[in-house]
C-alpha positions as CSV (number, residue, x, y, z in Angstrom):
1,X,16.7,-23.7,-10.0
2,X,14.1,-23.2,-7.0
3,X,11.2,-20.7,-7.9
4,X,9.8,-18.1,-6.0
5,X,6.5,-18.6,-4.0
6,X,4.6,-16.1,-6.3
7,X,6.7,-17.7,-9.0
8,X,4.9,-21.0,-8.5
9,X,1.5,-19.1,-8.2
10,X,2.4,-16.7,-11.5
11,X,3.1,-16.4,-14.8
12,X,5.1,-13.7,-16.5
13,X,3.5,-10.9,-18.2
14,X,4.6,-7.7,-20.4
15,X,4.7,-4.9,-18.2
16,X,4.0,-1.8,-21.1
17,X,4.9,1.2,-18.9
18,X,8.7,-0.4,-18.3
19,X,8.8,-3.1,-21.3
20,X,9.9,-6.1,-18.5
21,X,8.2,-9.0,-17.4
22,X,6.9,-8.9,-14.2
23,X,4.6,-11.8,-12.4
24,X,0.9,-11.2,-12.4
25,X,-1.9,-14.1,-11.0
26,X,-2.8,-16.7,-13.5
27,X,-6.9,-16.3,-14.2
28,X,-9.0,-18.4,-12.5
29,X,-6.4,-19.7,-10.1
30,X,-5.0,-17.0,-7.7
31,X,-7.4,-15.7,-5.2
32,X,-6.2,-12.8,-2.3
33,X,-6.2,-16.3,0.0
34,X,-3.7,-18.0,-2.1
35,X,-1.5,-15.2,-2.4
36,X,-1.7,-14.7,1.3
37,X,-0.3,-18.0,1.4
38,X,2.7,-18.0,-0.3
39,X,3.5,-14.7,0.5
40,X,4.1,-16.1,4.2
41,X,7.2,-17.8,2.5
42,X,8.3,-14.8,0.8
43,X,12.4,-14.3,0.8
44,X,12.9,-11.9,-2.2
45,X,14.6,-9.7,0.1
46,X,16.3,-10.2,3.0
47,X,13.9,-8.4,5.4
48,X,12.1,-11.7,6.3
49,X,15.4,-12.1,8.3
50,X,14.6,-9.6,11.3
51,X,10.5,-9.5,11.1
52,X,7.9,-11.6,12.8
53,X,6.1,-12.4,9.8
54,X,4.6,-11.1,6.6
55,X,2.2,-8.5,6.6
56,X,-0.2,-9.4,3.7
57,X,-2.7,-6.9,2.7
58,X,-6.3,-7.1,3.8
59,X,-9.9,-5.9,3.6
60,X,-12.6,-6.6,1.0
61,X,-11.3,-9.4,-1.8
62,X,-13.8,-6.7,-4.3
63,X,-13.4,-3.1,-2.7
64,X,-13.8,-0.6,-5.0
65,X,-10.8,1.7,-2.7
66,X,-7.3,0.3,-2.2
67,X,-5.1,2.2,0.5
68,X,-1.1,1.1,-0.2
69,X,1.2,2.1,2.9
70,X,4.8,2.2,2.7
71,X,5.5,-0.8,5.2
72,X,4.0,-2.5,8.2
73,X,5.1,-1.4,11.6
74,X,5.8,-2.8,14.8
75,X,2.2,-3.4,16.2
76,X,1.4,-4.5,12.9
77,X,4.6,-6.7,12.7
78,X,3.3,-8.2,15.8
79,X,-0.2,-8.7,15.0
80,X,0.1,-9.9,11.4
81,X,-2.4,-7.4,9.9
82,X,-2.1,-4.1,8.3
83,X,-2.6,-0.7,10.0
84,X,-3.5,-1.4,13.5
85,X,-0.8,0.7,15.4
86,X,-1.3,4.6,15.8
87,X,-0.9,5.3,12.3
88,X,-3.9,3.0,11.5
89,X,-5.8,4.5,14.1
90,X,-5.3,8.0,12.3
91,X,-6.8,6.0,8.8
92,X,-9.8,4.8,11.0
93,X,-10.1,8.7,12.1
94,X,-9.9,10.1,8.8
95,X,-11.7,7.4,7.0
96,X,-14.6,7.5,9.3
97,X,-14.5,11.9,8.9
98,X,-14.6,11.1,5.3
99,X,-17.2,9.0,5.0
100,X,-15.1,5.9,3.6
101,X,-16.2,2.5,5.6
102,X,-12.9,0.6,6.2
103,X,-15.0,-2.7,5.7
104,X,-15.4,-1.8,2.2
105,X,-11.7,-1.0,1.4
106,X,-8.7,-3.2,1.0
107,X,-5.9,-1.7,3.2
108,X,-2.1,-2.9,2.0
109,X,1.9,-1.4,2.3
110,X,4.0,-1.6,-0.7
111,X,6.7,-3.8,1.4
112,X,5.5,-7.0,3.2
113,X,7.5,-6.8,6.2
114,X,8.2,-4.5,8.9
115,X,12.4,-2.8,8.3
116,X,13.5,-1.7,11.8
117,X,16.7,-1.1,13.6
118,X,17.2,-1.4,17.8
119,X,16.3,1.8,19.4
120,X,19.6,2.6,21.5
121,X,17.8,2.4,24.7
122,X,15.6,0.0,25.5
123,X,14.0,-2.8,23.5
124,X,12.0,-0.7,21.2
125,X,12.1,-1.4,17.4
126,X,12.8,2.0,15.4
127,X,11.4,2.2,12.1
128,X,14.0,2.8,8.8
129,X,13.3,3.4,5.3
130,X,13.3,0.9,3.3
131,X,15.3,0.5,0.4
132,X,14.5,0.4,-3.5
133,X,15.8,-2.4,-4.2
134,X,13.4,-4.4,-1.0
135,X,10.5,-2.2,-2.7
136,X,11.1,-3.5,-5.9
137,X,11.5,-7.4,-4.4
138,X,7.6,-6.7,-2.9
139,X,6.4,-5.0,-6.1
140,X,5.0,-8.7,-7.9
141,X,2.4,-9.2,-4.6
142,X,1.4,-5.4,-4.6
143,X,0.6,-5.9,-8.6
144,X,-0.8,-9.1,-7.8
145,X,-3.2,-7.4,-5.3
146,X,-4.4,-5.1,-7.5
147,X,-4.9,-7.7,-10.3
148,X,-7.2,-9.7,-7.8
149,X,-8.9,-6.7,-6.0
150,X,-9.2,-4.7,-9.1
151,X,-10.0,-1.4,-7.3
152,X,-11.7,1.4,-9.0
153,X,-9.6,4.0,-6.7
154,X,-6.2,3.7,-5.7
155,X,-4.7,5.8,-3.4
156,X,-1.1,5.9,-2.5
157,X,-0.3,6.9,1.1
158,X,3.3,8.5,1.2
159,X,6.0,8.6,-0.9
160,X,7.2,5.0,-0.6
161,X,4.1,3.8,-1.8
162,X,3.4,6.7,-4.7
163,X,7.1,6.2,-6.0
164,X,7.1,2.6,-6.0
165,X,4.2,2.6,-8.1
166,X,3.6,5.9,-9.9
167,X,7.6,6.1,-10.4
168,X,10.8,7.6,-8.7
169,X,10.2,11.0,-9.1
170,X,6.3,11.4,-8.1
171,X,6.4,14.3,-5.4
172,X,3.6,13.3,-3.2
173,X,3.8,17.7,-1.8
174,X,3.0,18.6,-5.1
175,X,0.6,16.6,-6.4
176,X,-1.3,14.7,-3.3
177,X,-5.2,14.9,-3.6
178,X,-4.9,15.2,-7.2
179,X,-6.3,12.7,-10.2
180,X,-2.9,11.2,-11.6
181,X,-2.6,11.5,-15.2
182,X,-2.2,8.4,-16.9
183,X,0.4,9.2,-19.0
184,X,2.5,8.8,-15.8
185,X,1.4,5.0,-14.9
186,X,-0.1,3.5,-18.0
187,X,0.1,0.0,-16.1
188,X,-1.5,0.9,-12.7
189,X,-4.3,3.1,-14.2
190,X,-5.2,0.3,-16.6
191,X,-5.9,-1.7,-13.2
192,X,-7.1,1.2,-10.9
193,X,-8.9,3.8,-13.3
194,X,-8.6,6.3,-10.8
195,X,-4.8,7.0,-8.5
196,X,-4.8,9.7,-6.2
197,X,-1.5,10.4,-3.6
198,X,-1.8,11.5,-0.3
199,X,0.7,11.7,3.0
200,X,1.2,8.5,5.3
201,X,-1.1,9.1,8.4
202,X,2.0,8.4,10.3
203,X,3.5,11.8,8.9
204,X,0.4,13.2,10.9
205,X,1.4,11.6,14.4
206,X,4.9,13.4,13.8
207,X,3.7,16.5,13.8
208,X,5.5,18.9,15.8
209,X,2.4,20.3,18.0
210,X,-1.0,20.1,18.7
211,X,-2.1,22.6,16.2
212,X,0.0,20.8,13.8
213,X,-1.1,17.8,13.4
214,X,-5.0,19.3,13.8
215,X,-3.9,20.9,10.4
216,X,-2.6,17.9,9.0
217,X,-4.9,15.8,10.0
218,X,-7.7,18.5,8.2
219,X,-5.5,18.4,4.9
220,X,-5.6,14.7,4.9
221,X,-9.6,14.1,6.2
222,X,-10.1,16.3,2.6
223,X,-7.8,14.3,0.6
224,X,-10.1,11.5,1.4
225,X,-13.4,13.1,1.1
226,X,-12.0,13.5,-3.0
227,X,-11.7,9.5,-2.4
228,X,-15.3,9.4,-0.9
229,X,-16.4,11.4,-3.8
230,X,-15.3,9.7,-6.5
231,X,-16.4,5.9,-4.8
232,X,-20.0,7.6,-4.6
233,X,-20.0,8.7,-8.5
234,X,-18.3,5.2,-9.4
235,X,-21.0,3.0,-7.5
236,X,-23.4,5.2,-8.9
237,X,-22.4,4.7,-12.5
């Protein structure tokens, strides 16, 4: 039977929040650049099918921040790197508002490849949703991000990204800009000691007015000052 590129690069451990095995790096071996690597060959679901390439994560191998999207998008599809279309351009707005230096975080999606369907005039690729079971098929290279990175703050932007890792029912409305409590995510807190949820930036862009997304984008700039203000008190521990 043929393994899996992150097979070949993992082993299996005990996942305690879910009592499965899931695939985590093995130490001393797998570095960001490794898992880069294989994840270029990556056909655990079948989204690989219609995208230009994966869409690895990115930024500093040691940040102490790690921003998880829900998916790449077309610009990024295109470029091969995470969060340089609009939405990403809202993240550099906010980040920079908030004080957070994006060269100091590690920017990543909770899928690897960009889910579209043809717009039905034109050429332009429209963004869909994409599916549990395609989240779940990306989950081992999110983990194995956060193994490698080890982040002291994690922040979930959207719901994709908060459900696929803080479970199915996590209502990013109710509880964005808050600490999560562990009992929640035993597994991701023991790797990120502080999670925090916040919208997609993209949820900003789709605002229905000017005034709208000036809110918004207000609501989020704050969620991330929370972000600032915790990497501050961390690096100063």
């Amino acid at each position: 039977m043929k393994t899996s590129a992150i097979e070949r690069l993992q082993k299996p451990v005990a996942m305690p929040s879910r009592g499965i095995h899931i695939a985590a790096p093995q130490r001393g071996r797998t570095s960001l650049t490794a898992l880069r690597r294989a994840a270029r060959d990556c056909r655990a679901c079948d989204l690989w099918k219609h995208a230009t390439q994966t869409v690895f994560g990115e930024g500093a191998s040691k940040a102490s921040i790690m921003f998880v999207g829900e998916q790449p998008g077309d610009q990024e599809d295109l470029a091969g790197h995470p969060f340089v279309g609009p939405a990403g351009n809202v993240l550099d707005q906010a980040l920079l508002e908030a004080g957070i230096d994006r060269a100091e975080v590690y920017l990543t999606n909770a899928v690897k490849h960009f889910k579209w369907s043809p717009a039905e005039r034109g050429k332009r690729r429209i963004h869909k949703k994409p599916r549990y079971s395609e989240i779940h098929a990306c989950r081992p290279w999110l983990e194995a991000e956060l193994r490698v990175v080890k982040p002291r703050i994690l922040v979930c932007l959207g719901s994709t990204a908060a459900q696929s890792l803080l479970g199915r029912t996590f209502s990013v409305t109710r509880q964005r800009g808050q600490l999560i409590d562990s009992p929640l995510a035993p597994f991701v807190i023991a790797l990120a000691p502080f999670v925090i949820a916040t919208v997609h930036p993209s949820s900003i862009l789709r605002a229905p007015n000017s005034d709208a997304r000036q809110l918004q984008m207000q609501a989020f700039i704050d969620d991330l000052r929370i972000v600032s203000k915790l990497a501050r008190k961390a690096k100063a521990a």
